[in-house]
C-alpha positions in Angstrom: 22.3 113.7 47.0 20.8 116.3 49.5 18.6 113.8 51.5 21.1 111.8 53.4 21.9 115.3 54.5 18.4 116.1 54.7 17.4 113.7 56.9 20.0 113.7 59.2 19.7 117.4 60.1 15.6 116.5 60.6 17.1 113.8 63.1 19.5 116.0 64.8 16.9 118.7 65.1 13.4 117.5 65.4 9.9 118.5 63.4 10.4 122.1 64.9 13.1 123.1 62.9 12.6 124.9 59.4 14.7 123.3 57.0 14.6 125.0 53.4 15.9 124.0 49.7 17.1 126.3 47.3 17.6 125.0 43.8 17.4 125.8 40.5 14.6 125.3 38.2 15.8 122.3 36.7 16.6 120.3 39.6 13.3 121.0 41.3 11.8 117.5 40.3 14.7 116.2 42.0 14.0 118.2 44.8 10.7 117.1 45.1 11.6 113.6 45.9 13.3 114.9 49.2 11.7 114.3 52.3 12.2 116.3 55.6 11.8 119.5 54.2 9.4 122.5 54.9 9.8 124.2 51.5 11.8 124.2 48.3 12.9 127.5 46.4 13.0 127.4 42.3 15.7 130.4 41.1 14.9 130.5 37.5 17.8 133.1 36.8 19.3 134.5 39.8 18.9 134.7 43.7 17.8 137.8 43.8 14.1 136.4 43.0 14.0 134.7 46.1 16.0 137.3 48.8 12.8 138.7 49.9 10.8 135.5 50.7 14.0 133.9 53.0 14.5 136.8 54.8 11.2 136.8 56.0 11.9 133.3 57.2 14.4 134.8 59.4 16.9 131.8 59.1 20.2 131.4 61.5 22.2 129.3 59.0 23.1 128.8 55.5 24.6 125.7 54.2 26.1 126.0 51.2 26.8 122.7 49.0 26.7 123.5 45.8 29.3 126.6 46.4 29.4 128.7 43.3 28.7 132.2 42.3 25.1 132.2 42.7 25.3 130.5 45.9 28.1 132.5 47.3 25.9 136.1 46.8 22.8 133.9 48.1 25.4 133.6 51.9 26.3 137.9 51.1 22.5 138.9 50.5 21.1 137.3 53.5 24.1 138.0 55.9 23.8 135.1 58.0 26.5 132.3 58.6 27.5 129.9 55.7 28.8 126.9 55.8 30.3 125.3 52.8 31.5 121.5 51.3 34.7 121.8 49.8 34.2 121.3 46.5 37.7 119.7 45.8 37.9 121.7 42.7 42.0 121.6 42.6 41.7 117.4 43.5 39.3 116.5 40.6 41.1 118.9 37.8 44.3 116.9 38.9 42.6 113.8 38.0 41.2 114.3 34.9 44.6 115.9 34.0 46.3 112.6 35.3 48.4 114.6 37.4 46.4 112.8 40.8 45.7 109.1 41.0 43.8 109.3 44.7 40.6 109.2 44.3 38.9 112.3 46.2 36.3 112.4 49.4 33.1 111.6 48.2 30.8 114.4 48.1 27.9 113.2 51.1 30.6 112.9 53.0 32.1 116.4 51.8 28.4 117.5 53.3 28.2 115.7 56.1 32.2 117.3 57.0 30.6 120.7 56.6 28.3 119.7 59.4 30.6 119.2 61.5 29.8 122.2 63.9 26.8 121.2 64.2 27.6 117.7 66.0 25.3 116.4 63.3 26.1 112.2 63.3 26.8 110.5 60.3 24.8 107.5 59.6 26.9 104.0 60.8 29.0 102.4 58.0 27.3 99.3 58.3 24.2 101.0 57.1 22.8 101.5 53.8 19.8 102.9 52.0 16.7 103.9 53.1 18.2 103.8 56.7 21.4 105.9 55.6 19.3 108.4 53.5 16.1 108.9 54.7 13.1 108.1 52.3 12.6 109.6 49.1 9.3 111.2 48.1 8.3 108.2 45.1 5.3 107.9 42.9 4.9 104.0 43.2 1.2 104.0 41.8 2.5 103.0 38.6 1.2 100.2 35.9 2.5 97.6 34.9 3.7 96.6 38.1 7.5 96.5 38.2 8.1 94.4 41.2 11.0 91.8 41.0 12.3 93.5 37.5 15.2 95.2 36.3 15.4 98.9 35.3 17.8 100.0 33.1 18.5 103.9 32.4 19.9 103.9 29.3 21.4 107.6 29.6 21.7 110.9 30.3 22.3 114.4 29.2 26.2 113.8 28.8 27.5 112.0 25.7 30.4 110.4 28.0 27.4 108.5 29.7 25.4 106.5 27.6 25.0 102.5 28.1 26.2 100.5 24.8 24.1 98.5 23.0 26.0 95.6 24.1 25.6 96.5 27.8 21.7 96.6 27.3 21.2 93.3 25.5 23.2 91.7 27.8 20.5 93.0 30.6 18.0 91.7 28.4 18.9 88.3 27.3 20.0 87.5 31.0 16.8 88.4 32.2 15.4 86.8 29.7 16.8 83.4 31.0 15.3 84.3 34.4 12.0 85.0 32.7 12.8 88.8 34.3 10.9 92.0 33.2 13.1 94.8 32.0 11.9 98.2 32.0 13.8 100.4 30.2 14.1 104.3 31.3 15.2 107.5 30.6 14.0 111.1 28.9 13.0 111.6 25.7 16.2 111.6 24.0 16.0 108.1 25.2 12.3 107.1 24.0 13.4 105.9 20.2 16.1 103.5 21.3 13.5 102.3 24.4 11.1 101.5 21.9 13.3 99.8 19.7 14.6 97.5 22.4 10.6 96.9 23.3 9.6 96.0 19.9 12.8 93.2 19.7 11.8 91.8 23.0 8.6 91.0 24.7 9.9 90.9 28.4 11.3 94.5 27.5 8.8 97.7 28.3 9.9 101.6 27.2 9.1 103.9 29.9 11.9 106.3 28.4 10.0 109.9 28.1 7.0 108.6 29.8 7.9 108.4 33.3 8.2 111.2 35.4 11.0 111.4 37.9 9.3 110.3 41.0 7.8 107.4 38.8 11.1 106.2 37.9 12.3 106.4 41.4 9.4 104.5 42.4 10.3 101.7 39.4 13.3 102.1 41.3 12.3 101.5 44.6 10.7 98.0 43.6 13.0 96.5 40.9 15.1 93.7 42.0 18.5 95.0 40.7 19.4 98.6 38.3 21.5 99.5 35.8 22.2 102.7 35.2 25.0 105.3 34.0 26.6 107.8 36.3 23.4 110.0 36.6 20.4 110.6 39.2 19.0 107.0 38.4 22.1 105.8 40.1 22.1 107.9 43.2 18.3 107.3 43.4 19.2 103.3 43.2 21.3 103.9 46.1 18.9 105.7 48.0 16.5 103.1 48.0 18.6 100.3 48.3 18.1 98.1 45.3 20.9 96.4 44.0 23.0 98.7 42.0 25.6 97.9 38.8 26.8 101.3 37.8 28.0 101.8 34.5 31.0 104.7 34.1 32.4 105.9 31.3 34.1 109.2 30.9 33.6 110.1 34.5 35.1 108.1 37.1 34.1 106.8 40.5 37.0 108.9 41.8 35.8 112.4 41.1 33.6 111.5 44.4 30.1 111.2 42.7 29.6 107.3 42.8 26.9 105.7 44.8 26.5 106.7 48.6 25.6 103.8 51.1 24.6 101.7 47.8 23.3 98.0 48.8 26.3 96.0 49.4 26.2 93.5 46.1 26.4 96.6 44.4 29.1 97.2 41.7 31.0 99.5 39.7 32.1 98.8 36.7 34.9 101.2 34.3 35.9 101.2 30.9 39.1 98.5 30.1 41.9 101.3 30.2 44.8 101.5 31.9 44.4 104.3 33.9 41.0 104.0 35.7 40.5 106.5 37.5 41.7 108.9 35.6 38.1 111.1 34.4 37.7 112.1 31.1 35.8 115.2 32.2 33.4 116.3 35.4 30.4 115.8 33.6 30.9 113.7 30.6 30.9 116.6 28.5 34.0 115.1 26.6 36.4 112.1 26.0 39.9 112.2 25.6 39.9 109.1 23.6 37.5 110.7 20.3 36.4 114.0 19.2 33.1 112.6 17.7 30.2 114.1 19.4 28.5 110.4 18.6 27.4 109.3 22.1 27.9 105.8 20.7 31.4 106.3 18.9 32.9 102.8 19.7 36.2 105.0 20.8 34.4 106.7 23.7 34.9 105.5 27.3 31.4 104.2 28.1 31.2 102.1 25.0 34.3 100.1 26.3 32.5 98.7 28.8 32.7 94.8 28.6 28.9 93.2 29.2 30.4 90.1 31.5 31.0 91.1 34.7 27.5 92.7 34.3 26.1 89.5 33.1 27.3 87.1 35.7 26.4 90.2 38.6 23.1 89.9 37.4 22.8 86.1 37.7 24.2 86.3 40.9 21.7 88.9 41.5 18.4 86.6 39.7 19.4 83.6 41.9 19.1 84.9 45.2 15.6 86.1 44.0 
C-alpha cells in the first residue's frame, strides 16, 4: 500500500531524490515489489540496527505511516522532521465496538493527507491502477501461462479471512462454463486445500506454497479477474488493475483497508448481517459471532458469504472477455 505513495513522491521529486523504505523483516517481500525506491531497510528486532546506516544518508524528512512504538523512536533517534498518517485508532475501535457506523478515511488517502506539506498531487479520481499506483516490481516469467485466468487466494494468516468452500467452487464451476483456468494461490497453510481443489478439477492449478510473492503478483498482473480475501492479494489486484471481487469477512471495508483505485467493475462483497460495517476485529484475529478457532466454523463471518453475487460478477466479468 506504500507505492501509490511511492510513486507519487518519485513524480513530485524526480530521479535525484533518495527515497528509502524501512520495514520489517516480514514485509520485505512486499517491499520488494515497490518501484521508485533507492533502498529498502529490514529491522529484524528493533531500529536501532539500522540508526547508523540512515544517518549516513543524511535524510531531511521522515514519513511515518505505520506510526507505532518502533517507528516513533526511529523519528527521536534520527532527529529530523516526521510526518505522520493518522492512524484513526479511536474511529476503527468505535466500529468494531458498534459504537461508529461511518466508515473511516481510507488509509492511501490517510498517506497521501500526511503529504500535504509537501504539495505532493493525488492521482485524479478517474484514475485507477497502474496509473494511480505506479508499477509494481512482478516476476511474470512464470509457467503455465496464466493469461485470461482467474486467481483465487484462498487465505491468509487471519482466521476471520478465509474464502468458503462454497465461494471457491462457485469460482470454479463458473469458469468452468467459460472453459476459464483457475489458479489457486496462497502460502503453505494454503497448499493441501489447493491441491485438493486441483485434483477435483482439471481447469483448477495449486500454486498455494509454490509461488513466491512477486510470482503471484505477476499471476496477478495477467489474470482476467481475482478473487481474494481482505489481504495483500487484494491490494496487489488493485495495483495492477485486474478486475477485483473482494471477499470480507470479519473485517470490514470501513476500517479503511479495502481496495485503493481498484478497476471500476470491481466489487465488494460482506457477510449477510445486519450491521455491515461493523468489523469483527482489525485483523481478523477474532469473530464475535463464534469462539471456535476453526477458520471454516460455518458461524464465522467470512463463511456467510453468499457465492451469487460472485457468480453472476464473474459472468459478467467472462463475457466481456
Amino acid at each position: 500500500m506504500m507505492q501509490p505513495v511511492v510513486t507519487a513522491l518519485r513524480r513530485h521529486y524526480g530521479d535525484e531524490a533518495t527515497l528509502d523504505l524501512v520495514c520489517l523483516s516480514r514485509c520485505q517481500p512486499a517491499a520488494e515489489l515497490l518501484s521508485g525506491l533507492n533502498q529498502v531497510h529490514v529491522v529484524q528486532r528493533g531500529t536501532g540496527e539500522i540508526v547508523d546506516a540512515l544517518r549516513s544518508r543524511k535524510f531531511d524528512y521522515l514519513l511515518d505511516f505505520h506510526r507505532t512504538v518502533r517507528s516513533r523512536s526511529l523519528g527521536r533517534s534520527l532527529n529530523i522532521l516526521t510526518f505522520a498518517v493518522d492512524k484513526q485508532a479511536w474511529q476503527r475501535w468505535l466500529l468494531i465496538r458498534g459504537w461508529r457506523t461511518q466508515p473511516v478515511t481510507g488509509f492511501i488517502e490517510r498517506c497521501f493527507a500526511a503529504l500535504t506539506p509537501f504539495s505532493i498531487k493525488v492521482p485524479p479520481a478517474n484514475v485507477y491502477g497502474p496509473e494511480a499506483w505506479g508499477k509494481l516490481n512482478v516476476d511474470k516469467d512464470i509457467a503455465p501461462d496464466v493469461r485470461g485466468s482467474i486467481v483465487v487466494s484462498l487465505g491468509s494468516s487471519q482466521p476471520g479471512k478465509h474464502l468458503s468452500d462454497e465461494i471457491v467452487i462457485g469460482v470454479i464451476e463458473e469458469a468452468r462454463t467459460f472453459k476459464t483456468k483457475v489458479f489457486l494461490v496462497g502460502g503453505n497453510d494454503e497448499k493441501g486445500r489447493a491441491e485438493h481443489f486441483a485434483a477435483e478439477y482439471s481447469h483448477v492449478y495449486s500454486y498455494a506454497g509454490i509461488w513466491n510473492l512477486s510470482q503471484t503478483a505477476g499471476a496477478i498482473s495477467q489474470a482476467h479477474a481475482i478473487v481474494t480475501g481482505d489481504s495483500v492479494t487484494m491490494h496487489i489486484g488493485a495495483a495492477t488493475g485486474s478486475p477485483l471481487a473482494a471477499i470480507w469477512g470479519c473485517t470490514r471495508p470501513s476500517l479503511g483497508l479495502d481496495a485503493w483505485r481498484a478497476h471500476p467493475a470491481s466489487i465488494n462483497l460482506l457477510p449477510n448481517m445486519e450491521a455491515p460495517n461493523r468489523p469483527c476485529s482489525k485483523h481478523g484475529s477474532s469473530c464475535r459471532k463464534t469462539s471456535s478457532t476453526d477458520p471454516f466454523d460455518g458461524q464465522r463471518c467470512s463463511q456467510m458469504v453468499r457465492p451469487e453475487n460472485l457468480r453472476q460478477w464473474l459472468r459478467d466479468c467472462l463475457n466481456h472477455t
